[in-house]
N, C-alpha and C positions, 0 to 999 in steps of 0.2 A: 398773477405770478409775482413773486421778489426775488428781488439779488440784491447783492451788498456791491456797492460802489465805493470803496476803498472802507468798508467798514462800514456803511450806512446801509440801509435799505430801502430802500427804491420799491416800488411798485409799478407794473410794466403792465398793460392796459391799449387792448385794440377795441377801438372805438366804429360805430359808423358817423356818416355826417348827421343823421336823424339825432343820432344819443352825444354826440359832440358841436355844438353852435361853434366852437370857437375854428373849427375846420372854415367853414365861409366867412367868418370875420376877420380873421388872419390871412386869410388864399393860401393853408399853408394845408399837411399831412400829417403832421405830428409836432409835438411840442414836450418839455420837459418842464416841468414845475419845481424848483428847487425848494420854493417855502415849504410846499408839503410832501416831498421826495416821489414824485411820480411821473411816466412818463407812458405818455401816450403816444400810440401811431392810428391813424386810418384804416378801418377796414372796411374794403368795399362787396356793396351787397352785391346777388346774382343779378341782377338790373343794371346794376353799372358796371358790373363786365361786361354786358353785353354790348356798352355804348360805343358808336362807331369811335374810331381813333383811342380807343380804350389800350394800355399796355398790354402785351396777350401774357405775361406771366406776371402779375399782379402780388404773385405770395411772394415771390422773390423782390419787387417793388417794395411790399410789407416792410420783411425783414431791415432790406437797406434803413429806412424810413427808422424804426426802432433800436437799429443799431445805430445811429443818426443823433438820435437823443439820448440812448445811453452815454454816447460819448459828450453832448454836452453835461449830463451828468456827473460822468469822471472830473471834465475837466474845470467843472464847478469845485468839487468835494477835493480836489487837490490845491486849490488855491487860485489856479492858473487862468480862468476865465474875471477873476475878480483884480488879478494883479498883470494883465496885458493889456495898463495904461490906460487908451483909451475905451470907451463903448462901444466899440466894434474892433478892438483889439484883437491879434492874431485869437487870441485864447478864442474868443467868442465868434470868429467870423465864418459864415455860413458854409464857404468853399474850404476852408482848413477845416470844419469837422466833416465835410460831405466828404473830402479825399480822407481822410480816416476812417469814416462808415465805409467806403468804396473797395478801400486797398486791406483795411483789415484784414478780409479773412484771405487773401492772397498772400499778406504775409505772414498770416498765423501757419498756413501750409507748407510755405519757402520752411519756417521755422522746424516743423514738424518733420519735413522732409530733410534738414539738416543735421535733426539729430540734436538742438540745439534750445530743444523749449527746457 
């Protein structure tokens, strides 16, 4: 799938860890590629749902995860991750885009519900 990230296009790509190396080289879930506009999330197989201490809603895990790296997308393709000074500047740091993946779609609803998008 594609979306445009303030103009650009993205390519948005659920992955397992079998077809993703970089899942166990990172220890991460997803990652967002700006050299070649794409972002990927974790997707996990019927095996590792099943794994004890497993999250029991997993698509909803997904999601986060993808909205996760869209938003470091945006916050690439506006400028903002390249000009928040340091290398781990607000723009770019892990818990300021995880409380945007987080809070987003509550406030996209507050918004909705306002009357106000």
């Amino acid at each position: 799938m594609c979306i445009s990230v303030l103009g650009v296009q993205y390519t948005l790509e659920y992955r397992t860890k079998a077809q993703e190396p970089e899942f166990e080289a990172a220890d991460c879930d997803g990652y967002c590629d700006t050299s070649i506009k794409l972002c990927v999330a974790r997707k996990y197989t019927a095996a590792e749902r099943r794994e004890p201490g497993t999250k029991k809603d997993l698509d909803a895990y997904m999601r986060k995860c993808m909205r996760h790296e869209i938003v470091h997308a945006f916050l690439y393709e506006s400028g903002l991750s390249i000009n928040s000074v340091a290398a781990d500047g607000w723009a770019s740091n892990e818990e300021m885009v995880d409380w945007m993946a987080i809070q987003g779609p509550k406030i996209y609803a507050a918004w909705q519900r306002a009357g106000c998008l």
